[in-house]
N, C-alpha and C positions, 0 to 999 in steps of 0.2 A: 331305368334299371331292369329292363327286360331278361337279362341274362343271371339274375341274382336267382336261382332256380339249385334247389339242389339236385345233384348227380345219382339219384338214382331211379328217376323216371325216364320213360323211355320218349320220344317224340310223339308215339303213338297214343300213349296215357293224356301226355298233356294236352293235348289235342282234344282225348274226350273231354277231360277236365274243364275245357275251356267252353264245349258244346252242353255240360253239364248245368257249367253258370250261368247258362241266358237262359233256360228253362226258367219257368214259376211253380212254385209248389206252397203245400202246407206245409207243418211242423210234421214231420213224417210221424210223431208220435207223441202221446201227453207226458210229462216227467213229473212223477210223482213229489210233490212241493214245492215247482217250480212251474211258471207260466210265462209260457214260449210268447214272444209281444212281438217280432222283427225278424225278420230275413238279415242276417248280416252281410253273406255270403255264401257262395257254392265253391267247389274244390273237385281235385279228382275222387276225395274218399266219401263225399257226402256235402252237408251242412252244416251253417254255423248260425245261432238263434240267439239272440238276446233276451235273455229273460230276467223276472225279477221270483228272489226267494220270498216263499210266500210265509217264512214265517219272519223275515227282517228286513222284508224290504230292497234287501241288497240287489244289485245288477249282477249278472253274469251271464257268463258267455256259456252254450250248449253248444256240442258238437254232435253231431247226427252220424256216424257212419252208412251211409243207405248202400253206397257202392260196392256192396260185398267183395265184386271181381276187381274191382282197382286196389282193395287196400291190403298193404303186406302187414296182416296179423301180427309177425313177428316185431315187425319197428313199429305198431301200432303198442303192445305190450310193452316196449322197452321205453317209450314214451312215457306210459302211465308208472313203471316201476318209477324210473328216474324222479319224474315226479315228486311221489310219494315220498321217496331219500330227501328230496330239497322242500318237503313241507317246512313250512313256517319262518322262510326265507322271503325276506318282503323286495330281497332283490331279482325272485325270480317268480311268475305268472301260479298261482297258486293252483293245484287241485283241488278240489270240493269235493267231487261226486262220480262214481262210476257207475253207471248201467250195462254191463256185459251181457247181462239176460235177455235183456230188454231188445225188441226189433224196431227200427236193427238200434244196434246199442251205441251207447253215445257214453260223456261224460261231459260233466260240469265243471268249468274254471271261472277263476277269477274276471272280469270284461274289465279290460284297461282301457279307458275313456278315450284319449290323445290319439290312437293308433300307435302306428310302428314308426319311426326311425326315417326307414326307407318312405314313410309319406309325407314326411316334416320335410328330408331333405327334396324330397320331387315338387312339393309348394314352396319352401322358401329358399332352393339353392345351398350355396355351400352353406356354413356356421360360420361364426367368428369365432378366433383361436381361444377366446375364453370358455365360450359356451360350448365347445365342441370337445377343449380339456377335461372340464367338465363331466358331460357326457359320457368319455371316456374309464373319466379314472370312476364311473357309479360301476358303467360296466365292468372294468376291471377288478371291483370290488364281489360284485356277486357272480362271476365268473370263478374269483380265489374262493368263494364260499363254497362254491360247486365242487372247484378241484379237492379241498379242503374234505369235502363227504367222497369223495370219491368218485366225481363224475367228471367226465368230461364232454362238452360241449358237441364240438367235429362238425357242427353247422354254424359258426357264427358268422351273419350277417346284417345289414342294417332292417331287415325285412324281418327276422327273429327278435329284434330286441325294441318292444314295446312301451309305450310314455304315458303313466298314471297321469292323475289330475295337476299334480307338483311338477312335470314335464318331466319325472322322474326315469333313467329306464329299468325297466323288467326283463328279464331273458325269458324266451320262451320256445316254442318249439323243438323237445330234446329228441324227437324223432333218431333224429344220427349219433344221439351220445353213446356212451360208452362207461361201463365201469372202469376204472385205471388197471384192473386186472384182466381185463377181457383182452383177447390177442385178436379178437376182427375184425378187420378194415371196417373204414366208413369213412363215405365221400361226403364232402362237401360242396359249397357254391362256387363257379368257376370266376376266379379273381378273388377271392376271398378267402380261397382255400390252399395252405401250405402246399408247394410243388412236390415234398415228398409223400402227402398225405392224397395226392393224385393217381394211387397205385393200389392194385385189388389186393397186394401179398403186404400191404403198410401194417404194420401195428401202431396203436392209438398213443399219441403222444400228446404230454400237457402243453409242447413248443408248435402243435399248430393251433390250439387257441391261440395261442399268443403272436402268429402271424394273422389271424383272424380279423386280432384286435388292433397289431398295427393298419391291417388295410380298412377298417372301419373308421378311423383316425384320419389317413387319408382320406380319405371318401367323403367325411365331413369337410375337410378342409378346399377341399378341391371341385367337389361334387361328381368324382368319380372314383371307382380301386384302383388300384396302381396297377400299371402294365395293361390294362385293358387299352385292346384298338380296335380302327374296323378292320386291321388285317388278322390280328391274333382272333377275331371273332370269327372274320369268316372262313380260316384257316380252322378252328375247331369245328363250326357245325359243320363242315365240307366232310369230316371224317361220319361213316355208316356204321359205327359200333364203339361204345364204350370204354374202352382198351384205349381204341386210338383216338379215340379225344383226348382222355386223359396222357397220353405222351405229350400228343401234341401242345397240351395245354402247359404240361411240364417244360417242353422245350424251347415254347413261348419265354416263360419266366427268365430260364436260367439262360439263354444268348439275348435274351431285350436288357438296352443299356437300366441301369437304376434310374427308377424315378426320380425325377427331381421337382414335377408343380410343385410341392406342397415347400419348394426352400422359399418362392415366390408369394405367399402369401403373407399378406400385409402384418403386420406385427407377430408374427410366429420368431420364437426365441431357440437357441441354441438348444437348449435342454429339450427341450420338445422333439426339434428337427433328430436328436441324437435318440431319442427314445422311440419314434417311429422308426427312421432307420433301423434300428436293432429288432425290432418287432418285423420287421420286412428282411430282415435277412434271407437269402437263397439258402445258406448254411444254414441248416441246424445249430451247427455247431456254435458259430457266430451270434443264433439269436438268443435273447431272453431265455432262461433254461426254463422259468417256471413264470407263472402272475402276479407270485408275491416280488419276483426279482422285476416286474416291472411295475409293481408298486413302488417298490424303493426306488426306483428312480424319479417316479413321479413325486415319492415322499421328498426327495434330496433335492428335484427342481424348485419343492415351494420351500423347504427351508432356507434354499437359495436368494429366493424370493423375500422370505422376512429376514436373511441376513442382506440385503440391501441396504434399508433403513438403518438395521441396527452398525453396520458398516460406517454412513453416512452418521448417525447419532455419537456413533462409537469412536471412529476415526477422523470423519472431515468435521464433524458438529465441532471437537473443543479443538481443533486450528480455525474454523470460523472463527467461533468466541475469540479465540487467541488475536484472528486479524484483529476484529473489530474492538478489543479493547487495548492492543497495539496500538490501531488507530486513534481513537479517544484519548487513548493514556500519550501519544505522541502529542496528539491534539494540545490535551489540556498541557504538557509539556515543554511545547512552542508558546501556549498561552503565558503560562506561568512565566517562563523565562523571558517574555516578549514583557509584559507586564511589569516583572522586577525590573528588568533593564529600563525600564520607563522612571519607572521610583526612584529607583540607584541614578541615571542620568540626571533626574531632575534635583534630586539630593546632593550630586557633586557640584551639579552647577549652582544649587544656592550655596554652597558649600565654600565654591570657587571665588564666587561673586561676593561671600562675606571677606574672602582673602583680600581679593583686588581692591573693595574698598577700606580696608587697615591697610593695604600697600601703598592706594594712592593719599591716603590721608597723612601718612609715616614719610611719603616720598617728599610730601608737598609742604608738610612741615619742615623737614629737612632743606629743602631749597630754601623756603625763607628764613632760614639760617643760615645758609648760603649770600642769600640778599644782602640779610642782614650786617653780615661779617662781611662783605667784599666792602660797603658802605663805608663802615669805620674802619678798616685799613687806608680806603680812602681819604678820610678826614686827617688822619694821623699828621701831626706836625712836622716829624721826623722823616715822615714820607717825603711829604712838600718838601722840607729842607735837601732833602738826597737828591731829588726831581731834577726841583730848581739848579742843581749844581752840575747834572749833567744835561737834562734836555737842551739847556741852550749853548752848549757848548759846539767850539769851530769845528771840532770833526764830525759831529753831528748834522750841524749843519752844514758840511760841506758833503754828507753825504746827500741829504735832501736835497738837494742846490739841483734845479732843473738841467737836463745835460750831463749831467754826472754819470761815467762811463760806467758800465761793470764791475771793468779791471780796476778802475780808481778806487770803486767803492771797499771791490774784497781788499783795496794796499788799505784805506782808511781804515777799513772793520778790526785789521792787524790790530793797530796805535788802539783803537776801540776798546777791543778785549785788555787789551794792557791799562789802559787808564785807570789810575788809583782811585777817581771820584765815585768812576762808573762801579768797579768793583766794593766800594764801601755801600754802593747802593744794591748790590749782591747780597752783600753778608747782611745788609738790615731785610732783606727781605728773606732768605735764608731762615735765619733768627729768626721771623717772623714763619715761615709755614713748619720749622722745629716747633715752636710753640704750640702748635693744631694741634700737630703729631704727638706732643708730649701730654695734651690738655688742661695747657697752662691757663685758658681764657675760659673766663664764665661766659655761661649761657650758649657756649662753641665747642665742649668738649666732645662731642660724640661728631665733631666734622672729622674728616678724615681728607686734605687735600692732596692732589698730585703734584701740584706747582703753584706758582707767584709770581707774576712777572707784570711789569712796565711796560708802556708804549708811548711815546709821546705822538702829539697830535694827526701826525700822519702815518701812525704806524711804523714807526724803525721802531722794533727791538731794544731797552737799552737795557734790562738786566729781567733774569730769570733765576728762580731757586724752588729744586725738586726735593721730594720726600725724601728722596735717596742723596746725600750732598756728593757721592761720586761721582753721580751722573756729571757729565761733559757737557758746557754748557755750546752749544751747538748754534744756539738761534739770536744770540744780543749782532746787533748790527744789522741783521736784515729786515724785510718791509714785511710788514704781516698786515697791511692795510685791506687786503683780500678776503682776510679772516671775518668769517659773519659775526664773532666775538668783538671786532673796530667797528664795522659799519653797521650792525645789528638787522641787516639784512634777513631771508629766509635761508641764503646759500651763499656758497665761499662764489667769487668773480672770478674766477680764473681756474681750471682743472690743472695749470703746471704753474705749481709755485717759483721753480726755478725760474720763468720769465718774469717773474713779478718781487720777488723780493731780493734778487742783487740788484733792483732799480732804484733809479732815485724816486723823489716822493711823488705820487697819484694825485687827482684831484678827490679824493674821499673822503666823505665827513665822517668823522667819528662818532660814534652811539651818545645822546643828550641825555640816558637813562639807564640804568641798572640794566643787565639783558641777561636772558638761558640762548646760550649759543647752537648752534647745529652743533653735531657732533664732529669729531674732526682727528684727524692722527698726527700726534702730534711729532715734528719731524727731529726732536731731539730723544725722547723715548720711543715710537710706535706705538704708543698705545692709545688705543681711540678712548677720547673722550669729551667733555664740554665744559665750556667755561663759562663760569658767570659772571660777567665783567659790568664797569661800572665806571663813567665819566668821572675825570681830577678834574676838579673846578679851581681857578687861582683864588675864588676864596666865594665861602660858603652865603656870603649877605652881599649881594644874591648871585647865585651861582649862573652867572653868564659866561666868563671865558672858558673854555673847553682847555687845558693843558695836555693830554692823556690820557692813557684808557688804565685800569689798572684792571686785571683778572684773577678770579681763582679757577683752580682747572681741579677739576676731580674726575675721577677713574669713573668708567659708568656703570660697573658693577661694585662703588662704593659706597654708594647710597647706605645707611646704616639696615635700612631693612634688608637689601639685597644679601649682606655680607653674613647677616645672623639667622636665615631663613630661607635654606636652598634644599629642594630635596629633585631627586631625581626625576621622583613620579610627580611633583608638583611644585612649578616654581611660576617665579614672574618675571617676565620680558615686558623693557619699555619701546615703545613705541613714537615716534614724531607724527605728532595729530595736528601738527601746525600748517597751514594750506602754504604751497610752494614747491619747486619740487623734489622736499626732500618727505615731503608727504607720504605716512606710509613706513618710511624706513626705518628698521628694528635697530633702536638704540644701542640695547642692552639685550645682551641674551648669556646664558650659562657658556657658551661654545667660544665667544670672545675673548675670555679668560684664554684660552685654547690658543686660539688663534693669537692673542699677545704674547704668548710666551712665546709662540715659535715664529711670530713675526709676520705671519702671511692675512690674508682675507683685508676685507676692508667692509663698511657700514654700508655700504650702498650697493651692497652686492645683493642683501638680503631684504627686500622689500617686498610688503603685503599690498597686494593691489587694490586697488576702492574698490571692489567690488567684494572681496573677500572683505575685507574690514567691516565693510556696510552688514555683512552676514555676521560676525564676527560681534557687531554691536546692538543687532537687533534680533537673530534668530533666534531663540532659544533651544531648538533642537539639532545648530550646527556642530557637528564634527569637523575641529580643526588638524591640516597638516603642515607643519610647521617646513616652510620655505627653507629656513637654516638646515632642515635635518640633507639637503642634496648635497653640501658642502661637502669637504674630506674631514674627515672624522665627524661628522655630525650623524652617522647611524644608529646611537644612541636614542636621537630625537623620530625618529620615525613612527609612523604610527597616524592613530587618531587620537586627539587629546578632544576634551569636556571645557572650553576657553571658556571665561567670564574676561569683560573689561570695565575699567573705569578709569575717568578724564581725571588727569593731574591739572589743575589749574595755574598756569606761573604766574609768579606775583609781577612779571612786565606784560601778561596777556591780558590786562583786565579791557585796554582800548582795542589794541589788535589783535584779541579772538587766539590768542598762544600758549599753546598744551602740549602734553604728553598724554599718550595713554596708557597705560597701565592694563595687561595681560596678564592673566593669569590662566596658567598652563596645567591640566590636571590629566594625565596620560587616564586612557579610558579604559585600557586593560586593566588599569590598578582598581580605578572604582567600577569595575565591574566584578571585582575577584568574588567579593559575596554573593553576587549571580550566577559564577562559576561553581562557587560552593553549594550554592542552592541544587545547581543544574547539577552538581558528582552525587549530593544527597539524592535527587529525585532517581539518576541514573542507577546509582547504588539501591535503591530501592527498589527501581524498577525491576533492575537483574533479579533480585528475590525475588518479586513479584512474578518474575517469567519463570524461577525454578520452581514454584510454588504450583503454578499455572501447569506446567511441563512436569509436574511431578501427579500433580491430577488428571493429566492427559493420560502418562502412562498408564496410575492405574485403572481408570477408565477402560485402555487400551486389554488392562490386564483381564481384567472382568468381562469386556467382551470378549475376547479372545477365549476364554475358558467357557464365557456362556455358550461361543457358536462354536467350540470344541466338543461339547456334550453331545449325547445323543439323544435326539430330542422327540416326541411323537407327535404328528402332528392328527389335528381333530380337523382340517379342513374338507369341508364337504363330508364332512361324516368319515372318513376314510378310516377304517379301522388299520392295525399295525399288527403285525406279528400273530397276524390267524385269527384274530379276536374279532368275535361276529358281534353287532348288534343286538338286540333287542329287536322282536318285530309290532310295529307302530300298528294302533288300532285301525281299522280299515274306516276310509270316510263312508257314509252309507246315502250322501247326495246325491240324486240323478244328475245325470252328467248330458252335453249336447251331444246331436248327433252324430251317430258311431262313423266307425270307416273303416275301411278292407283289415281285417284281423283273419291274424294266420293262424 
């Protein structure tokens, strides 16, 4: 920083100046209470002596003036007044002691330990933007003190502003100051010094400390003043007289583009960048009017500063909070609902499963009333007697008769339907399933059959009687020996009845035991169902000859449970658990109802595959979808249902392993509704909970808002506010290391 020189020596001066300093000498004189101990330095106006006061010990600095013919008296005086004004300012280099009488005369200051500014930044380079804010805003603080008494500076440079023990700075050297009322010029350092304060007719303004202080700011930050080059340097000293320096230096400023190093410096912030700028302004006008206005900006960048956090506390802190107890409160939410749903599933399903077993127990009791009762219709005397009177009858057996056309059979089935014997064996069976229906028979009252009918030994037809006696009797005369109710087979022999029952008689043996039939439609009503049929023996001790089959047929949705315990959201569907291949296919379901009234679907449409079953009977946590719901009209049944099953045992399965099973159907949206309700109440809560949340955000919001709406003072780094000077701190009175070039 060889050019940091003030403007108003001549090259000639500084030259002796320089010839001055390398001489050795003594303390040109004794100072009475004070003992001169160090050479500190030489200058154009004399010496500089470190001494210590002999009545406290303290260090300070003597100035010697020996050079009589170098030093201007006048800025030597305006020094010590200025001075004097700014005693007891601990931001500015203190006076002590004047010796005016004294040869040659000297005075006593303060010895700031650290050196200057300008030595700190020539050993350690630029600053970091904290430590050089810093820096800044002490200066700018006892600069506003200065102005404050009514001085002004007109020299600041980093070479004037000295660093205590605390690396504090000091102003010093007021050489070039000025009262605020004084109207005469004074130069300062070239690059340091205001463009318009570069002029001999300038009067003294408080807006070129305050460029002063922006290029001090740079200077720290960059390790040079702004605008300084090798050509604006040697374009100045190239000029032989004062004058035209100073243009020159002026015209430098105002056509060189703005500085820009200092946007380049590593963590430097807007507010800063924007506060040098304004301190570097070419205008007056443009810059800073006063110190205290560049206080306040430095005050308004730190409250910027602590409005950050309180920002982040203020505004992003309670939407944190808000995510992360969204989160948890969703969390335990999912948990909660995931948890009930567990309860509630496993609560329908024992739930289900106590149904299916009263279903299958109710179902299976009911079939061996079934048994029961086909049994002793069978035994009946009256039976026998009606039998015996038509089974062996010539047109009977002229339909059986091997060879026996189609067409012969359907002219014989004519004379068939007409036969008095056959129709008296009608009305007794008639009479007979009237009876069920009326609940004329103990121990049978709660059967409910669909029909009654004969067969003799190979399956012809010879009399049939329905719940309804208008039903049209459709089926006496043909062969129904295909039926798994005759041969008690697992499935019907033939998929088209039509070629099988205008024929004469099969070779198929008739069922030797009670049977639960596949299910089957019947082709005089359409309506699917099963019969439990059961061998006419010619006589009971012991029952060898086979005569007949006689059946009862019931509806599959009349099971007496089915009919008194149906609900929407939970019913039971039977199932054929018997191995063969009707294996699998859903007997009975609510939808069949349906479909028997309007005549369409059929039982073997709707089948559950082993593999679904196998899940069906052993999974506990399967969701079933009901096969039936694809059908038409079956959108009802859609969905997931909660299935329980349980084996119906037939009382003809005890050798051949023949069941039903028993389904129980519990739609999962129904037994989940309390999980639904659980989930509106937490949701319902929740919502509070978020107004509650949101209504402490705002005021939060509010509170900050009004706190960093205030006007606030800040005590950072001592910065005083609104002209208010400190208190000055007791002087430390420790020797301090060795000194270094003090100005």
């Amino acid at each position: 920083m060889t050019l940091d020189r003030t403007q108003h020596q001549s090259i000639e001066e500084e030259q002796q100046a320089r010839e001055l300093s390398l001489k050795t000498a003594r303390p040109p004189v004794d100072v009475p209470g004070y003992d001169a101990q160090r050479l500190l330095g030489r200058g154009a106006y004399g010496e500089v002596w470190v001494g210590v006061d002999q009545n406290t010990g303290r260090q300070v600095a003597i100035k010697f003036f020996a050079h009589r013919s170098g030093v201007d008296w006048t800025l030597l005086s305006r020094e010590v007044e200025k001075l004097v004004y700014l005693s007891a300012d601990r931001y500015v280099v203190q006076l002590l002691d004047v010796g005016w009488d004294a040869e040659p005369p000297y005075y006593v200051m303060e010895f700031i330990e650290n050196g200057s500014l300008e030595d700190l930044l020539r050993q350690s380079g630029p600053l970091p933007v904290g430590e050089a804010a810093d820096i800044f805003a002490e200066v700018a603080v006892g600069l506003m003190h200065a102005h404050g008494k009514g001085v002004l500076h007109c020299d600041l440079k980093p070479a004037n502003i000295l660093l205590d023990q605390d690396n504090k700075p000091r102003l010093a050297d007021f050489g070039q100051s000025r009262l605020s009322h004084e109207q005469s010029p004074s130069l300062g350092t070239l690059f340091y010094m205001a463009p318009e304060q570069a002029d001999l007719t300038a009067m003294p303004d408080a807006r070129w400390d305050v460029y002063a202080l922006g290029a001090i700011l740079f200077c720290m930050l960059t390790g040079s003043p702004p605008y300084r080059s090798e050509t604006h340097v040697k374009g100045i000293e190239a000029a032989h007289d004062l004058e035209t320096r100073l243009a020159r230096y002026q015209n430098a400023i105002r056509t060189a583009p703005i500085p820009t190093e200092h946007r380049r410096v590593p963590g430097i912030d807007r507010a800063l960048l924007d506060v040098i700028d304004r301190c570097l302004a070419v205008s007056p006008d443009r810059r800073f009017p006063n110190v205290q206005a560049v206080l306040d900006a430095l005050n308004a960048r730190d409250v910027a500063k602590v409005r950050r956090p309180l920002m982040f506390l203020g505004f992003v802190g309670p939407l944190l909070l808000f995510v992360v107890m969204a989160l948890f409160g969703l969390r335990g939410y999912d948990d909660a609902l995931s948890e009930s749903e567990v309860i509630a599933t496993r609560t329908a399903k024992q739930t289900s499963a106590v149904t299916a077993d009263y279903a299958a127990d109710s179902i299976e009791a009911e079939v061996r009333q079934y048994f029961r009762a086909v049994r002793d219709e069978a035994r009946r005397p009256m039976l026998h007697q009606m039998f015996d009177a038509v089974a062996p009858s010539d047109i009977v057996q002229q339909m059986n008769e091997p060879g026996t056309t189609s067409e012969t059979i359907e002219k014989l089935r004519e004379s068939f339907l007409a036969d008095p014997q056959r129709q008296q064996l009608h009305d007794y069976l008639q009479e007979r399933v009237d009876s069920y229906l009326q609940g004329l028979n103990e121990d049978s009252d709660d059967l409910k059959l669909a029909s009654m009918f004969v067969v003799d030994k190979h399956g012809r037809m010879l009399a049939a009687a329905y719940d309804d006696p208008t039903t049209v009797n459709r089926s006496a005369g043909w062969n129904y020996s295909y039926r798994t109710y005759f041969h008690g087979g697992p499935a019907e022999l033939s998929d088209s009845r039509v070629d099988w029952q205008n024929r004469a008689a099969r070779d198929v043996s008739p069922i030797t035991k009670t049977h639960f039939s596949a299910a089957f439609r019947s082709t005089t009503t359409g309506i699917w169902k099963v019969a439990i049929s059961t061998p006419i023996f010619a006589s009971d001790d012991p029952p060898v000859e086979i005569l007949g089959v006689l059946a009862l047929t019931i509806n599959l949705g009349d099971f007496a449970y089915l009919r008194t315990n149906y609900d929407p959201d939970q019913f039971v569907v039977l199932i054929d658990g018997r191995q063969g291949p009707n294996y699998g296919v859903i007997l009975q379901h609510p939808l069949f109802d349906q479909l028997a009234a309007t005549g369409t679907g059929a039982a073997s449409q709707f089948r559950i595959d082993d593999q679904q079953l196998l899940k069906l009977q052993s999974d506990a946590n399967y969701r079933y979808r009901d096969p039936v719901a694809q059908a038409a009209g079956g959108e009802a049944f859609r969905g997931e249902w909660i299935p329980a099953t349980k084996l119906v045992r037939l009382p003809d399965g005890l050798e051949g392993g023949q069941q039903m099973i028993v389904l129980v159907q519990q739609r999962y949206a129904k037994a989940m509704e309390p999980v639904r309700n659980l989930g509106a109440t937490l949701k319902r809560e929740g919502i509070w909970a978020l107004v509650g949340v949101i209504a402490v955000v705002l005021v939060l919001w509010y509170v900050v808002v009004r706190v960093l709406s205030e006007p606030r003072l800040m005590t950072r780094r001592g910065l005083p506010v609104n002209g208010s000077s400190p208190s000055t701190p007791v002087q430390n009175l420790t020797t301090l290391p060795a000194p270094r070039q003090h100005s």
